[in-house]
C-alpha positions in Angstrom: 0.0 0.0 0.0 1.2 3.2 -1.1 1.8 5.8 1.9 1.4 9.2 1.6 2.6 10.4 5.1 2.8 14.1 5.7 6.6 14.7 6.7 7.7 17.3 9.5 9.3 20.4 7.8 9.9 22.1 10.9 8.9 22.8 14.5 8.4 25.8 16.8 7.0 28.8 17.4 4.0 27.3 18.7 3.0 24.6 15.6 4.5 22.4 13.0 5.2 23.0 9.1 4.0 19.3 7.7 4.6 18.8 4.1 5.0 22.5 3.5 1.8 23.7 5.5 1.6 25.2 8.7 -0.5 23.9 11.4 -0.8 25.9 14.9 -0.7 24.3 17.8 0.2 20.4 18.4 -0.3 18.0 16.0 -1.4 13.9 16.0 -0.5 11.9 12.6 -2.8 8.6 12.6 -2.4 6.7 9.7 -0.7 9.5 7.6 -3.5 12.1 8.5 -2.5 15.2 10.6 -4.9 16.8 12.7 -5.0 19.3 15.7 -4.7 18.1 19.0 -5.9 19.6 21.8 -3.1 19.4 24.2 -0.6 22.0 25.3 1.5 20.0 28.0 1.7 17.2 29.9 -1.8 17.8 32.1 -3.8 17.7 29.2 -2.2 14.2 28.1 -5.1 11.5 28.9 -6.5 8.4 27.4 -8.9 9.9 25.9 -6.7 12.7 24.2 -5.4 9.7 21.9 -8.9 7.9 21.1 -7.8 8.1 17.4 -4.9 6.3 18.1 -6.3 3.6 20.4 -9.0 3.2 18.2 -6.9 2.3 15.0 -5.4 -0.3 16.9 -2.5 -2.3 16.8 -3.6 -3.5 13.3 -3.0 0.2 12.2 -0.5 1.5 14.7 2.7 -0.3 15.4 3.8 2.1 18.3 2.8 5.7 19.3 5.9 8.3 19.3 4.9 11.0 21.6 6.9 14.1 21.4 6.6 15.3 25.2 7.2 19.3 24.4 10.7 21.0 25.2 11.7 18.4 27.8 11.2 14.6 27.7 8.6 13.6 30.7 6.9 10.4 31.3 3.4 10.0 30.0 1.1 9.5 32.9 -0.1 5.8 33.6 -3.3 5.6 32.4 -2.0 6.6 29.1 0.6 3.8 29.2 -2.0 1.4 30.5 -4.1 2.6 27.6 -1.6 2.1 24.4 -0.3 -1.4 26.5 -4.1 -2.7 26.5 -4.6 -1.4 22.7 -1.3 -3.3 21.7 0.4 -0.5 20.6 3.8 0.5 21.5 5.0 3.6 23.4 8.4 5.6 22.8 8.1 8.7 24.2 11.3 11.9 24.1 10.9 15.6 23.9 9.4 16.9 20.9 12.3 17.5 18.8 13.9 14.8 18.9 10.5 12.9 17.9 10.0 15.1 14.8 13.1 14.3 13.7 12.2 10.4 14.4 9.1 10.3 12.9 10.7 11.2 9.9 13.4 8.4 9.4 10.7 6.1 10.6 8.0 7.0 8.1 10.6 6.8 5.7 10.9 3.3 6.6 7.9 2.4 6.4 7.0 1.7 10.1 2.9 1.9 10.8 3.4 4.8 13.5 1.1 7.3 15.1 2.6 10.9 16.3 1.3 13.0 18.9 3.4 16.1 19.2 3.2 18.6 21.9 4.2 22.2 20.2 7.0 24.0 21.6 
């Protein structure tokens, strides 16, 4: 299946540039699509703030790589607990580091979700 995954340009002041567009605010890639997502930091970081990933599934998502913001932090529990019971895998770092990763993964073809705090 052909992929036609949005790459990460750039990162900071506030949002993302994916694929040559600029998107405010944090981002969440789910099978190639990138969408707004609604958290700033690491209090806003629930189960429920990745419903689109746990919903695709393992089937879908290999692993989640969440870009934590400036600083690396770990995710809260529930939101491990979450992705374990899903069956999708966790790597978590700070956010450039994951944009950077995201990009080399997609390139190789690894089913990956991104959920990237803005910084």
């Amino acid at each position: 299946m052909a992929r036609d995954a949005p790459s990460i340009d750039a990162y900071g002041d506030g949002g993302f540039r994916l694929s040559g567009v600029r998107h405010e605010g944090s981002v969440l890639i789910v099978q190639d699509q990138a969408q707004v997502w609604q958290v700033s930091g690491l209090a806003d970081l629930t189960p429920e703030s990745l419903s689109g990933v746990i919903e695709a599934g393992a089937r879908d998502v290999e692993f989640l790589l969440l870009g934590m913001g400036v600083a690396n932090a770990l995710p809260p529990r529930a939101v491990r607990e979450a992705l374990a019971k899903a069956g999708i895998g966790l790597e978590f770092m700070d956010t450039p580091t994951a944009a950077r990763m995201y990009n080399v993964l997609t390139a190789e073809g690894r089913r990956l979700a991104a959920a990237l705090i803005a910084i």
